[in-house]
N, C-alpha and C positions, 0 to 999 in steps of 0.2 A: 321619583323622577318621572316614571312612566305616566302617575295621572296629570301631571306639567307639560306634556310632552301632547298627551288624545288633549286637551282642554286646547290649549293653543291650536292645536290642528282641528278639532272641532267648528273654532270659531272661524280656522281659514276656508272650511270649508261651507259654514253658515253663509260669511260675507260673498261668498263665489256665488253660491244658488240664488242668492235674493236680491245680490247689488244693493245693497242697502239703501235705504232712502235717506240715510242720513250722509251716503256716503258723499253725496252733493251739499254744500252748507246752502244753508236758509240763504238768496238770495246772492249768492254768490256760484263762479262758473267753476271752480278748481275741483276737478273730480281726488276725492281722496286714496282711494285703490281700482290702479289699473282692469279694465276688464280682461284686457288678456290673458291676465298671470294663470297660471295651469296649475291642477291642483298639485303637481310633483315639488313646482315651488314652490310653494307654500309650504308642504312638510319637509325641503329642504329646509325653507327658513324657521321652522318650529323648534327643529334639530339641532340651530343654530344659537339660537336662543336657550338650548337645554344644557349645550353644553358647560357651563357654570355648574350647572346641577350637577352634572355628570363629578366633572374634577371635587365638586363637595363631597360627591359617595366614594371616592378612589384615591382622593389623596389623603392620608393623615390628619397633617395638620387642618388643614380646608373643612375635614367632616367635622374636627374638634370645635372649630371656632363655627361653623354653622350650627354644631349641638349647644353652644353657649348661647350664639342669637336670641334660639331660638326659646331656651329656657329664659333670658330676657324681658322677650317678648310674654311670655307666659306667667312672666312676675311682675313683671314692671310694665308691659304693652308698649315697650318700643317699637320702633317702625321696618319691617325685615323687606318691604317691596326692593327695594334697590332699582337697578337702573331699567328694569324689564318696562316693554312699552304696556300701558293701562290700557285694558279692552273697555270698550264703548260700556259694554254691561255690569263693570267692577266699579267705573267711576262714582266717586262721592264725595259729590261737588257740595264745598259752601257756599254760604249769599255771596250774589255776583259783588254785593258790596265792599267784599274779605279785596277786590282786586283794587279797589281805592283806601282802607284801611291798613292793607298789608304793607304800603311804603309811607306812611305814616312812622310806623315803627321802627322803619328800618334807617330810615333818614330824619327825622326828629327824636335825634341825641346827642350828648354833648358833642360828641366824635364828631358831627359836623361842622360845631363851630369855629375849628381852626382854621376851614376856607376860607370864610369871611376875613379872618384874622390877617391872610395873607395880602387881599389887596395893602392897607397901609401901612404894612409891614416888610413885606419883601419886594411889590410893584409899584409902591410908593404915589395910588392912583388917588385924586381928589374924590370925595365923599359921591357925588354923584356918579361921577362914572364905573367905583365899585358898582353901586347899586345897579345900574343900566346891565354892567358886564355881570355880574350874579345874574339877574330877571334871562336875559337873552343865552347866555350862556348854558343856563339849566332847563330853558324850556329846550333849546335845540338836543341838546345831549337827552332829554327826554323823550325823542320819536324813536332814540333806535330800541331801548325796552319794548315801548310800547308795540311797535310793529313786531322786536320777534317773540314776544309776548304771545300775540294771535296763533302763531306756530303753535302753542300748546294744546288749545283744547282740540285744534283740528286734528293734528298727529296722534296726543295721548301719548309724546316722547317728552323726556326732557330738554333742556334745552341743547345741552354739547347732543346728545345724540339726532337733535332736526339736522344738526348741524351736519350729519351725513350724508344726507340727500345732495349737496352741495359737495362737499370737503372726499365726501369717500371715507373708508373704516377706517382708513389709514392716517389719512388727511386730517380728519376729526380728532387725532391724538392730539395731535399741534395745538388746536384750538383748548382740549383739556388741558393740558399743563399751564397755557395762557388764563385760563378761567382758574384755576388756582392762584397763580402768582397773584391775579387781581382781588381775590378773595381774600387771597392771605395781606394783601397791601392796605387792604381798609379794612381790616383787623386788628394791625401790629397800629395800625394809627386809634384806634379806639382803643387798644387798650393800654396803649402809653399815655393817650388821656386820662385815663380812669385810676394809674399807678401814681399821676401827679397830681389828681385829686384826693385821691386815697392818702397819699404821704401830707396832701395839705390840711384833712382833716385832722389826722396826727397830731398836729404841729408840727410835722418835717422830723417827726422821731420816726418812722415808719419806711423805710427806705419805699422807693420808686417800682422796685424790680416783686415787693412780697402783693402791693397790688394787682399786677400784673398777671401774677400767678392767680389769684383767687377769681379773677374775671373770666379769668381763660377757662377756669375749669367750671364754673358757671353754665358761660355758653358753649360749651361744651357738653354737660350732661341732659340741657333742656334739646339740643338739637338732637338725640338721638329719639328721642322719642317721635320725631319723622312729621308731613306733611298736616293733620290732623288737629295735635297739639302747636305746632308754629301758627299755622292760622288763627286758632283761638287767641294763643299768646300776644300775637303782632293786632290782633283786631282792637284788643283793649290796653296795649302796655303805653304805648305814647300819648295819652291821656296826662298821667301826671308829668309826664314832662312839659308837654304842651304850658302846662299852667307856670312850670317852673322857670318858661321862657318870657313867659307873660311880665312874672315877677323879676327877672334880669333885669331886660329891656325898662322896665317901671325902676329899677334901683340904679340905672349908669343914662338914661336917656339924657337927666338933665348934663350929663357931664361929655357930653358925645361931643365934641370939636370936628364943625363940619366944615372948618374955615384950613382945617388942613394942608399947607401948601404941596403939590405935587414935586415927586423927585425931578422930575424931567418935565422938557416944554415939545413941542415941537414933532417930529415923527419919531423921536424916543417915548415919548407919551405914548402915541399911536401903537409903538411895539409893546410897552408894557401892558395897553388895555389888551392887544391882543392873545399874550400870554395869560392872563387873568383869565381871560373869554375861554380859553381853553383846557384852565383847570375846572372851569365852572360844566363846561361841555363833558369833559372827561367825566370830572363826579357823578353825573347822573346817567352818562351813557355804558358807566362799566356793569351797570345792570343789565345790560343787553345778552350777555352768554348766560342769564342763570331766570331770566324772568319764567320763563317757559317751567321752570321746578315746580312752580308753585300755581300753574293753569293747569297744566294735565291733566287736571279732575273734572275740570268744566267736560259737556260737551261737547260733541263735535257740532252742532249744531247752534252752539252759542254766535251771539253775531259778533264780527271781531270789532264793530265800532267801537261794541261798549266794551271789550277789552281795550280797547287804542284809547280810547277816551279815556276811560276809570285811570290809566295807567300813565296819561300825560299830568291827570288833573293831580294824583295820586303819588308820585314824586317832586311834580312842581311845586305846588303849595307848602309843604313840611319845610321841602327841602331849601328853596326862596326863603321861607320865611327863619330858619335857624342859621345859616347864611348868612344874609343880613344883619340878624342879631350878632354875630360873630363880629361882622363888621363894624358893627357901632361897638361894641366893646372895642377892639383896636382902634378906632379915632378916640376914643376915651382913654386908653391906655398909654398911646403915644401921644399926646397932646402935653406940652409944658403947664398946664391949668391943673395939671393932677398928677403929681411926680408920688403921690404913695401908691397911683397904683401902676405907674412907667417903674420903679420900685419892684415892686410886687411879681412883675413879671419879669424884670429882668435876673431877679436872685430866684424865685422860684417856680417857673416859669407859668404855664395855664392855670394848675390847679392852684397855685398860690396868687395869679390875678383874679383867680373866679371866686375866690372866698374871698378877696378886699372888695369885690364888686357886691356882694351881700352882706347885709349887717344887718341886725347886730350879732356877734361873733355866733354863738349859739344856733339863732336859726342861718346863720350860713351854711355852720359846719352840715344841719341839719336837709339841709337840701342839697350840698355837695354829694352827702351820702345817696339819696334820692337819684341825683344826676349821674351818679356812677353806674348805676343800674341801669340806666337807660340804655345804654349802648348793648346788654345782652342780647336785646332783639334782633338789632345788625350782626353780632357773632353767630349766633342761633343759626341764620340765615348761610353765613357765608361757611362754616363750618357742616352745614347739612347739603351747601351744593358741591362744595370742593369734595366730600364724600363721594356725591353721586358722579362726578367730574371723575376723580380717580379711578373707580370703578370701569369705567368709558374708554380705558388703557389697551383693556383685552381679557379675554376667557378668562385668565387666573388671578386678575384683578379683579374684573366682577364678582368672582369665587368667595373672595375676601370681604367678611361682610362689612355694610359700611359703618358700623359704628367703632370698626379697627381705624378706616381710613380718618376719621372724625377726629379720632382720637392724635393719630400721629401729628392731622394737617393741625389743632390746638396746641399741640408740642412743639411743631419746629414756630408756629406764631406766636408763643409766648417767649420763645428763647430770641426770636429778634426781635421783639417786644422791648426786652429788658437789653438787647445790646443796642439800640437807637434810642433809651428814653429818655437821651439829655438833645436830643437832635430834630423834635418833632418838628419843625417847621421845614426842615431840612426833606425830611421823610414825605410829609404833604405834598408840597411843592414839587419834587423830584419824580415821585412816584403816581400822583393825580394826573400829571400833564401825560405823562406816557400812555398812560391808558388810553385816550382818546385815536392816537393812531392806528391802533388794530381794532379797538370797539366800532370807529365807522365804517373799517372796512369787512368786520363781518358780518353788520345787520345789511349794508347794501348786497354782500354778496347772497345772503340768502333771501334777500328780498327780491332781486335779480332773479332767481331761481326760481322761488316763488311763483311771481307775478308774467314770468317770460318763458322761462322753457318748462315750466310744469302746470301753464296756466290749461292748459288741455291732456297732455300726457296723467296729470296727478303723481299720484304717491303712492306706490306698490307698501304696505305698509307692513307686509310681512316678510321684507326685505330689510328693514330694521338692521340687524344685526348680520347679516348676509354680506362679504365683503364681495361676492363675485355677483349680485346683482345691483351691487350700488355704484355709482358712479369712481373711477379713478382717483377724482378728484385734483388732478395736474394744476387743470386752470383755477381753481377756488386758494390753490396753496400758492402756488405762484401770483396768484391778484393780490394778496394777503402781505407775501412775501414784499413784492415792488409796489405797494403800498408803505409799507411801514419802511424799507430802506430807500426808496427814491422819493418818497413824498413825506413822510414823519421822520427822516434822518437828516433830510438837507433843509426841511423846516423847523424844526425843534428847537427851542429854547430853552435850555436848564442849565442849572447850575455848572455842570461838570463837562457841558461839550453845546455849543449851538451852532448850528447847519449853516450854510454858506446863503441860502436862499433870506432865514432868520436875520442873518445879517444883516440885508438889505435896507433893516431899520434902524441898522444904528449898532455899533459897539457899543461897550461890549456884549448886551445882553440881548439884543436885536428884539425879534418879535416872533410869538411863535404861531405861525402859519403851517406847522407838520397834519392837523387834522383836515383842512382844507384840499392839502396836496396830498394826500393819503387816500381820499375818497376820490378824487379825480382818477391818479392812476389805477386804482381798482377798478374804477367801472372802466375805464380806456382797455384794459387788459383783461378784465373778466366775460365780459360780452365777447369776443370774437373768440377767445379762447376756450370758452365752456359752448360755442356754436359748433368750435371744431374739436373738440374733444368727444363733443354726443355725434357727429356724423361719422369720427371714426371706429368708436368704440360700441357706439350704438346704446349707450350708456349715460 
């Protein structure tokens, strides 16, 4: 513990003497650590950050599971960093390319193709205007990864913990448990896909629920193996999917019925395209709490275009293009012109359309198998940040190493895995739209932050884990809070409840405008709020 304790306080005191020159980014004015900070802080905050260590040498259980980590690590080279901030000097960065391949993988799998599924299925939109609401949908939901993506290589935090500088120690709980829920929502949907492709390969002798199990536990032992192996992983796994989508699209193209007539005309229409626009938003903006996992290695000195860039081109692309593919199988699906495979999906749901949609029987089965792997890379992912997310709780959570947390957050995902798998469109639908109400409101608020009250102050960065030198956090939890209940409450479209505002388009299912009015109240509430929260607190 002691050599954990001089190293970090070393380096506090390296960054103090020299001002780093990297402490300024190439080109840009955000100083990253304060010059004032003293050096007494610093070895406050070194202390602060030791304390994990501390509770691993003193409590029991904590030292036991820290002596397993680590023998682990010593057999196997799993990954024992956990949530500690990455010093400039530890970093080890892959090609800048890893940040346009990495969502590649993550978003070209089958798991994505139920969105597409949904325009002519549950918004009952004509053929074009899916495609318009996918394209504009997923670029927009695509800025807020990208921008708090840039947080990463400058901090060397991950992403829930940038989220301090804003939110406060405390604050930033809220945001973990949120960043799991999301983790665990586009997991229980990938691997309820993969449980009905797994039972369709079968021949439906195979139940739904033994799939389920065998994915989870998949992506679950490659993610512990940590930052290092996920990048290699993700750099080259969507490769063969990619081709697999090739061959889809090439086997239902000719059967795609793009003459679809819409459910509704009129500003029913208008409400449904914008519920659609805002599962497609949702989809890609729920990467915004975990982008930052998988930067942290970069430099501080990388320029964040080409993170904003790699990161827009790098979601949009996969993720537009399996999307759509989705979509053209549901105009294919639901179309009278082809009742073996309206058939197909209605007795057996995805996994038994997506085998009628390739033939001949054999090599269908043969790339269903294929297609169920793909979605590992997305679990890998959302099981190694919900990890890191848990950890982020407090001292005796961090204590707990994260390949415990991995493990449980794979447990409780596969067990509602297997209690939604006859429900999936239900689960999409419900669960994608919600995400976008608090996903826009915390890449603006720490953009906010960012770019306005730290654009000269910086980043004390060895306040990290320090609750009494980071911000209260009041106004960040409250913008967040009157975000998502006055503006994604009384906007909201879903199944189970739609807001008074949603109305406005129309019963029953009006239109959902909750991500539009989520971001306005945030910033309406955040800016005066976190102006008068730093002049009182000085914080």
């Amino acid at each position: 513990m002691s050599d954990f304790v001089h190293g970090d306080q070393a380096d506090a005191r390296k960054s103090h003497e020299h001002k780093h020159a990297h402490d300024v980014e190439a080109g840009e004015k955000h100083t990253i650590v304060s010059d004032n900070d003293s050096e007494m802080a610093r070895q406050d905050a070194a202390a602060e950050v030791a304390r994990a260590r501390e509770l691993q040498s003193n409590v029991g259980i904590l030292a036991f599971l820290r002596r397993q980590e680590e023998r682990l690590d010593e057999k196997m080279g799993i990954e024992t960093q956990g949530i500690d901030r990455i010093l400039e000097e530890d970093k080890k960065p892959p090609s800048i390319l890893n940040v346009f391949f990495l969502w590649w993988s993550l978003t070209c799998h089958v798991g994505t193709l139920p969105l597409g599924i949904l325009g002519p299925e549950v918004f009952g939109l004509t053929f074009g205007q899916s495609m318009s609401s996918i394209v504009v949908g997923t670029f927009l939901g695509s800025l807020c990864p990208a921008y708090c993506g840039t947080l990463g290589p400058k901090l060397g935090l991950r992403a829930i913990a940038t989220s301090r500088y804003s939110f406060g120690f405390w604050g930033a709980k809220l945001c973990s448990v949120l960043n799991v829920i999301i983790g665990a929502g586009f997991a229980v949907v990938n691997i309820v896909v993969v449980g009905q492709i797994l039972s369709a390969v079968s021949d439906y002798t195979m139940p739904i629920e033994v799939g389920c199990i065998i994915i989870a536990i998949l992506g679950y032992v490659i993610s512990i193996f940590g930052f290092k192996l996920i990048h290699t992983y993700e750099k080259y796994s969507w490769i063969i999917t990619f081709i697999i989508m090739l061959i889809l699209i090439g086997e239902i193209g000719g059967k795609v019925d793009t003459t679809l007539p819409p459910f509704d005309t009129g500003v029913l229409q208008a409400g449904s395209y914008l519920s659609f626009l805002a599962v497609n938003f949702s989809s890609a903006s729920g990467w915004c709490s975990m982008a930052s996992d998988y930067y942290c290695n970069y430099p501080a000195n990388t320029k964040p275009w080409k993170i904003f860039v790699l990161t827009v081109l790098g979601i949009c692309i996969p993720t537009i293009f399996v999307t759509i593919i989705g979509a053209c199988v549901g105009y294919a699906a639901f179309s009278p012109n082809n009742p073996d495979l309206t058939a197909a999906y209605s007795d057996h749901l995805l996994g038994g359309l997506l085998r009628s949609c390739f033939h001949p029987m054999g090599f269908s089965k043969f790339l269903l198998v294929l297609l169920a792997f793909s979605v590992i890379g997305n679990n890998v992912a959302v099981n190694y940040s919900s990890g890191l997310s848990l950890q982020l709780l407090g001292h005796y959570f961090h204590a707990i190493p994260r390949f415990i947390w991995s493990f449980l957050n794979a447990l409780v995902v596969a067990v509602l895995a297997i209690a939604g798998r006859e429900h999936l469109s239900t689960i999409v639908n419900d669960f994608v739209s919600l995400l976008g109400y608090w996903t826009v409101s915390f890449t603006f608020i720490l953009l906010i932050e960012d770019q306005f009250f730290r654009r000269k102050e910086g980043y004390n960065l060895s306040a990290w884990d320090n609750p009494s030198k980071l911000p209260y956090g009041i106004a960040a939890v409250m913008a967040l809070l009157t975000g998502y209940l006055a503006g994604g409450v009384t906007g909201m479209s879903q199944t189970w409840y739609v807001g008074p505002i949603a109305l406005a388009f129309g019963a029953p299912y009006g239109g959902d405008v909750g991500v539009f009015l989520s971001l306005a109240f945030t910033i309406v509430v955040y800016v005066p709020g976190r102006w008068y929260e730093k002049k009182v607190t000085g914080r």
